[in-house]
N, CA, C and O of each residue as an XYZ file, in Angstrom:
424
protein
N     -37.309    -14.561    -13.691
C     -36.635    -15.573    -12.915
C     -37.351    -15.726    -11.579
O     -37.747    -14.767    -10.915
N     -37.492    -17.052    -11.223
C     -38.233    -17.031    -10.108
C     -37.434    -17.512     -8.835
O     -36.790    -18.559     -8.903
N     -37.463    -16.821     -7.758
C     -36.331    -17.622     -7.336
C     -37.709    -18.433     -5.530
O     -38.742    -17.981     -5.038
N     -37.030    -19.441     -5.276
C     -37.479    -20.185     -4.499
C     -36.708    -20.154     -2.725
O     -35.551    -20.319     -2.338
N     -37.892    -19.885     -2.066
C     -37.344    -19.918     -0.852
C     -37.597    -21.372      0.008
O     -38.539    -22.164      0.057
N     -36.123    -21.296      0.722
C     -36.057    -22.856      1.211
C     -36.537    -22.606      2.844
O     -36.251    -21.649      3.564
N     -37.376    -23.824      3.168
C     -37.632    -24.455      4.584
C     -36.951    -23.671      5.632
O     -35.775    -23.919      5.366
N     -36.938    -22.972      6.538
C     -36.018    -22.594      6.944
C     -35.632    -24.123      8.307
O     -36.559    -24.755      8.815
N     -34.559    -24.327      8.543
C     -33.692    -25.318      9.253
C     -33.713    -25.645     10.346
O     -32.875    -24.882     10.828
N     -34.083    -26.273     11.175
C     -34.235    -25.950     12.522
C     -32.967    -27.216     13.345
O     -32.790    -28.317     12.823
N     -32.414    -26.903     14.302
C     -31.808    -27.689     15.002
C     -32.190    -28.691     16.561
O     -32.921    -28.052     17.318
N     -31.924    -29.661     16.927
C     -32.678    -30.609     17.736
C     -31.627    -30.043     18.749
O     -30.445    -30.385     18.776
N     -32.430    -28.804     19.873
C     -31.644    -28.859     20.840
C     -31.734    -29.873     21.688
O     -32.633    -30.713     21.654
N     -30.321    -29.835     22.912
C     -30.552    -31.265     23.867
C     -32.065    -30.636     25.026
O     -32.910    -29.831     24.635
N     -32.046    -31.090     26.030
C     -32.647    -30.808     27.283
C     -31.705    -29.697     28.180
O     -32.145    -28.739     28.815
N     -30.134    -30.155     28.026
C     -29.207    -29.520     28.651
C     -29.723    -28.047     27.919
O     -30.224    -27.189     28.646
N     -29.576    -27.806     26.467
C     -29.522    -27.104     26.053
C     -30.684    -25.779     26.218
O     -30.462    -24.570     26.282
N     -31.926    -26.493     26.256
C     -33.164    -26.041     26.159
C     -33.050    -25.281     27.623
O     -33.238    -24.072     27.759
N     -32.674    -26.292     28.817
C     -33.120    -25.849     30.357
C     -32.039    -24.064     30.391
O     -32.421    -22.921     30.643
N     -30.565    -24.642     29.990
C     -29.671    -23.156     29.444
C     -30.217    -21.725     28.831
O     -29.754    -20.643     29.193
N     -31.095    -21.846     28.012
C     -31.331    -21.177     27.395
C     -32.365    -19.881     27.785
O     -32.464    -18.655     27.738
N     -33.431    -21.805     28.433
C     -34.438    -21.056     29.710
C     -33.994    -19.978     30.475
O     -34.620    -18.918     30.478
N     -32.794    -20.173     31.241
C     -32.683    -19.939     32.267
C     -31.325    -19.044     32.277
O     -30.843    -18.689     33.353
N     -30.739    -18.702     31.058
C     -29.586    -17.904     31.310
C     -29.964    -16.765     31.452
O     -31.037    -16.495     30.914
N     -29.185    -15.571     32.284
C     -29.699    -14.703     32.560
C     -28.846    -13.206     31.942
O     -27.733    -13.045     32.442
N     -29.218    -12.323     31.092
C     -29.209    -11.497     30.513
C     -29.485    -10.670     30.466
O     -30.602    -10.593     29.954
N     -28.877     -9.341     30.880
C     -29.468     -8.265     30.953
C     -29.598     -7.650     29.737
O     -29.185     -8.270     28.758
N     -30.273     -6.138     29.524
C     -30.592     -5.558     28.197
C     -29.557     -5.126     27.930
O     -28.685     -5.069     28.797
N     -29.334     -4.686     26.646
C     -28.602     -4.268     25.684
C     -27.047     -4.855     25.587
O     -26.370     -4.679     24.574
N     -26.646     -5.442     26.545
C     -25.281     -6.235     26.297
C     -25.152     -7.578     26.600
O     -25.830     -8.186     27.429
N     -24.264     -8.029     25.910
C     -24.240     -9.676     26.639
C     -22.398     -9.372     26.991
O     -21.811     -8.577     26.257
N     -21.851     -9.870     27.810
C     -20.702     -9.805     28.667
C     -19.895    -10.878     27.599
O     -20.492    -11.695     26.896
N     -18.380    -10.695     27.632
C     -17.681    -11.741     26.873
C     -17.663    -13.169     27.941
O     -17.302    -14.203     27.381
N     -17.999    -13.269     29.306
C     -18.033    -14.467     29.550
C     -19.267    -15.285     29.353
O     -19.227    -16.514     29.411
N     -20.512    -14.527     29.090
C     -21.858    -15.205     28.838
C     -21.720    -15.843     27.736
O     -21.957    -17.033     27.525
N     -21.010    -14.387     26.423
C     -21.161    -15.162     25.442
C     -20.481    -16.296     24.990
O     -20.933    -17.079     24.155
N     -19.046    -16.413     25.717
C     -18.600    -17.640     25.430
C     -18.939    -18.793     26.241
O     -18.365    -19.866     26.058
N     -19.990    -18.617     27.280
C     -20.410    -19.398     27.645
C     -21.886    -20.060     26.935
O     -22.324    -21.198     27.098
N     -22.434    -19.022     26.162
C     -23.743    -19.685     25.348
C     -22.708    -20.417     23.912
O     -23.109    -21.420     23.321
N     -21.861    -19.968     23.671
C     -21.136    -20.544     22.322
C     -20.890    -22.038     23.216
O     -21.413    -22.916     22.529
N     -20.497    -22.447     24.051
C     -19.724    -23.696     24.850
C     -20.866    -24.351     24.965
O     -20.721    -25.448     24.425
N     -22.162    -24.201     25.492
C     -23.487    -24.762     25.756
C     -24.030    -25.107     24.031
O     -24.515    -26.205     23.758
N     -23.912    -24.326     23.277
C     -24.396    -24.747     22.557
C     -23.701    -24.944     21.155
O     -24.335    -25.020     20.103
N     -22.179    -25.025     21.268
C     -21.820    -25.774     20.707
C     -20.870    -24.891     19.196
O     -20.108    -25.262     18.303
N     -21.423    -23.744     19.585
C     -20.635    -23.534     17.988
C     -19.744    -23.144     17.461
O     -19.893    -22.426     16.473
N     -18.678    -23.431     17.865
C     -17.195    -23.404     17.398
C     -17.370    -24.381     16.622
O     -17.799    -25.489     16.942
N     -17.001    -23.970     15.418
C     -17.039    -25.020     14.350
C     -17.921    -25.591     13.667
O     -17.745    -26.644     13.054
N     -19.087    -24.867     13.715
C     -20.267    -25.270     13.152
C     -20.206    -24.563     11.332
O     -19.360    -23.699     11.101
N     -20.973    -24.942     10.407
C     -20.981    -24.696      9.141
C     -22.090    -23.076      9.203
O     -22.866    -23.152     10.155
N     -22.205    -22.112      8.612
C     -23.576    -21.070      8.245
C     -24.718    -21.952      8.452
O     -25.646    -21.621      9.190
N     -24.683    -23.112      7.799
C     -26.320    -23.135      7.828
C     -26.461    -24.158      9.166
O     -27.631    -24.367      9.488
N     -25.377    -24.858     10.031
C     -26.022    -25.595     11.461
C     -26.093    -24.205     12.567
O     -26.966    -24.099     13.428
N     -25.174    -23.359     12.377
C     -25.458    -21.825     13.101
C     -26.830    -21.446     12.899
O     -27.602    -21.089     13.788
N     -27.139    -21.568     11.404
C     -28.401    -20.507     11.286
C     -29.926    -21.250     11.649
O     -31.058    -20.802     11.833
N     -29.295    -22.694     11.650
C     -30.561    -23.556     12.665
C     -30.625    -23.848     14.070
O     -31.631    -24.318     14.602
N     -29.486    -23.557     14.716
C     -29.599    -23.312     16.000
C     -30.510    -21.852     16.339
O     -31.451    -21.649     17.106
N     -29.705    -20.894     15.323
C     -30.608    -20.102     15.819
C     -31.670    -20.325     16.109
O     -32.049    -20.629     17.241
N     -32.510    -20.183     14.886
C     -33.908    -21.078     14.190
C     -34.329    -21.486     15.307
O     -35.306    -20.857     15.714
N     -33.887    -22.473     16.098
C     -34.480    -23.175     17.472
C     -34.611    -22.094     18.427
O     -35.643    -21.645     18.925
N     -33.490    -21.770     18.593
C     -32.975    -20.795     20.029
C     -34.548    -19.747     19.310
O     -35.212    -19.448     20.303
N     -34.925    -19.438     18.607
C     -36.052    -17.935     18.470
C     -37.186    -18.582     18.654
O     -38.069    -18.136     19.387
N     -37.302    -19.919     17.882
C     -38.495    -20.643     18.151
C     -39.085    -21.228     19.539
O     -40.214    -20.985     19.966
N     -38.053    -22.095     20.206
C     -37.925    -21.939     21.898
C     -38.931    -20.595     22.241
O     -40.150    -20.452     22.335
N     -37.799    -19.728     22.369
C     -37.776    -18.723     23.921
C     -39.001    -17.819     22.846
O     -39.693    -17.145     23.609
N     -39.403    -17.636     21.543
C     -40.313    -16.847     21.538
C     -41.403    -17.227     21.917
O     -42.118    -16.382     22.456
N     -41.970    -18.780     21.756
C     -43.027    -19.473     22.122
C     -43.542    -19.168     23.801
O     -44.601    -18.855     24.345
N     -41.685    -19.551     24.381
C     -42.343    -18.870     25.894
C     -42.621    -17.630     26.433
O     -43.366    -17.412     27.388
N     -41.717    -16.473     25.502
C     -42.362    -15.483     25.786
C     -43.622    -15.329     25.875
O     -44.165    -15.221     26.974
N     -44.450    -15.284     24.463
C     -46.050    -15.357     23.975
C     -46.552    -16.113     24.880
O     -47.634    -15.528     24.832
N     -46.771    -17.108     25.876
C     -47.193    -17.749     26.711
C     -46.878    -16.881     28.116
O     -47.992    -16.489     28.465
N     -46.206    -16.550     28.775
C     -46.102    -15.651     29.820
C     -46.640    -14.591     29.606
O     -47.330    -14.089     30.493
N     -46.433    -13.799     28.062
C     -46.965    -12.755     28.220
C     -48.700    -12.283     28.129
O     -49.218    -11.212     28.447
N     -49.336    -13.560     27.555
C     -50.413    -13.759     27.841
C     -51.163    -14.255     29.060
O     -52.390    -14.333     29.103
N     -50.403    -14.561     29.978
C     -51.147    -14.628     31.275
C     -50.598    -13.425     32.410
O     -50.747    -13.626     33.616
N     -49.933    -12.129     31.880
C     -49.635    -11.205     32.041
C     -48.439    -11.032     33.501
O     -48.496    -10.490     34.605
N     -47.270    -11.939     32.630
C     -45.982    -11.904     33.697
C     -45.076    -11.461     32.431
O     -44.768    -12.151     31.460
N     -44.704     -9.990     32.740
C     -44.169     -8.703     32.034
C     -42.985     -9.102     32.581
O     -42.162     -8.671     31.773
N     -42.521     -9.531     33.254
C     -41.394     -9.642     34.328
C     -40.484    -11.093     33.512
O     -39.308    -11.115     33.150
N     -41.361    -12.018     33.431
C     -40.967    -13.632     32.622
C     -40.534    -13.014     30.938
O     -39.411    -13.096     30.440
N     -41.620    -12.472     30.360
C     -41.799    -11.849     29.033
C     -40.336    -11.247     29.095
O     -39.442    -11.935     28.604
N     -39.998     -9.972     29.678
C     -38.617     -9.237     29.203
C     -37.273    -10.430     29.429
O     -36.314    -10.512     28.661
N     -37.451    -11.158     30.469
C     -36.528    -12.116     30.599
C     -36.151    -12.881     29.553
O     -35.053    -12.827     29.000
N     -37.353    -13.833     29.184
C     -37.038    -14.366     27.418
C     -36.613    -13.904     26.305
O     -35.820    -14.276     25.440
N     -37.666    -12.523     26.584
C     -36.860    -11.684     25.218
C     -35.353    -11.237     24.923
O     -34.655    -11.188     23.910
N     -35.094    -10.797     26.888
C     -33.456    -10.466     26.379
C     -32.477    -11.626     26.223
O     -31.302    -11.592     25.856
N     -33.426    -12.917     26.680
C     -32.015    -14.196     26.403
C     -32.388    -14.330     25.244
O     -31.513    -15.045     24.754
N     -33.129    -14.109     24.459
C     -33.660    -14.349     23.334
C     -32.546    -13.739     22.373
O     -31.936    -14.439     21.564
N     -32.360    -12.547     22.511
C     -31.907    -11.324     21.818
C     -29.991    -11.363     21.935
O     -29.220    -11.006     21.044
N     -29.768    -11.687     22.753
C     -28.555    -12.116     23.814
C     -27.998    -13.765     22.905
O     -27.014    -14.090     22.239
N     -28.556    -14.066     23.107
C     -28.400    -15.468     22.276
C     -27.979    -15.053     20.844
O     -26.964    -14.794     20.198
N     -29.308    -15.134     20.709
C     -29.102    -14.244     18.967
C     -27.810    -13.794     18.490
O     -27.100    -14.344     17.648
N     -27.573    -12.613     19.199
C     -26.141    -11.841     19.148
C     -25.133    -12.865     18.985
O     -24.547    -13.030     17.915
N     -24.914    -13.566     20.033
C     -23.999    -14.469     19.881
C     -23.661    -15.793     18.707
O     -22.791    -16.619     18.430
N     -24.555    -15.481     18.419
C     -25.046    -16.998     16.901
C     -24.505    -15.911     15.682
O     -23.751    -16.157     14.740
N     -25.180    -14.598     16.058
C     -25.113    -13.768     14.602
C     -23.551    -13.793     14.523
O     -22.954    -14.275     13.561
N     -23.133    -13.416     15.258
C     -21.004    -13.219     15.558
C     -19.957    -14.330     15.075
O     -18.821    -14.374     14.603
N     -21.410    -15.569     15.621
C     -20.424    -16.914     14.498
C     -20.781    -16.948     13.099
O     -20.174    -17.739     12.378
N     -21.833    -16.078     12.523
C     -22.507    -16.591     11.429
C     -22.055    -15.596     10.480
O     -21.690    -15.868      9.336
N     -22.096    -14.258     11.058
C     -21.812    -13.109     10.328
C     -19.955    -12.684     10.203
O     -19.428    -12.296      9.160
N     -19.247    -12.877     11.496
C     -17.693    -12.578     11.847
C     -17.180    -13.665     11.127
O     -16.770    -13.752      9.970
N     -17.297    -14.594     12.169
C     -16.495    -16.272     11.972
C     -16.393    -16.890     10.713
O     -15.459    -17.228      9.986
N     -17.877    -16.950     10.653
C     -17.988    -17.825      9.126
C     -17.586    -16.792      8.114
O     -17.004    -17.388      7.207
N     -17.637    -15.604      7.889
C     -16.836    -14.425      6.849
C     -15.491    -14.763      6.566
O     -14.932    -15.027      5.501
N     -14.990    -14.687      8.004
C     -13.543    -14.748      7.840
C     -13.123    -16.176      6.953
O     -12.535    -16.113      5.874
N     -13.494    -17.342      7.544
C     -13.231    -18.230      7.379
C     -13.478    -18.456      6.111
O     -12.547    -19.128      5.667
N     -14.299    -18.225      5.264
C     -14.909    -18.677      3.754
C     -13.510    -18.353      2.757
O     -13.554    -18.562      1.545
C-alpha cells in the first residue's frame, strides 16, 4: 500500500499579523496565559478547523524561521534567540488548539 503525502498548507497571514509575530516578545521555556491568549486573538484561532490551525502554523514556522536564518547569518545571536523563542511560543499555542481543542471537540 502506498500511501501519499499531501502539500503541506500554508495560510495568508495579514501584515497586522506578520508585524505581531515579528515582534512579540517571549521569553524561553514558557509562554504566560495572557500572551497566549493574546497570539490566539491576533491570529485568530478560536474556531478554526485542524487543518486552517495546522496552516497557520505552517506560516507562523515559515515566517520567523526564514528570519531567524537571515540574522543568524550576519551573526545577531541576540535577533536569532528572539525568533526562535516567538517561534517556539507561537507554536505552543497553535499546538493547544490543534492537539487540546480540536480533540475535545471531534
Amino acid at each position: 500500500m502506498t500511501q501519499t503525502k499531501e502539500k503541506p498548507q500554508f495560510a495568508e497571514l495579514t501584515d497586522e499579523q506578520l508585524t505581531f509575530i515579528e515582534r512579540v516578545q517571549i521569553g524561553r521555556m514558557f509562554v504566560t496565559n495572557e500572551q497566549a491568549e493574546e497570539i490566539a486573538k491576533v491570529l485568530g484561532l478560536e474556531g478554526m478547523t485542524r487543518e486552517e490551525l495546522t496552516a497557520v502554523r505552517n506560516s507562523v514556522v515559515k515566517h520567523l524561521s526564514t528570519l531567524a536564518s537571515v540574522v543568524r547569518d550576519i551573526g545577531s545571536m541576540k535577533s536569532y534567540d528572539h525568533y526562535h523563542n516567538a517561534m517556539s511560543g507561537i507554536v505552543t499555542v497553535i499546538d493547544s488548539h490543534i492537539y487540546v481543542d480540536c480533540y475535545f471537540r471531534a
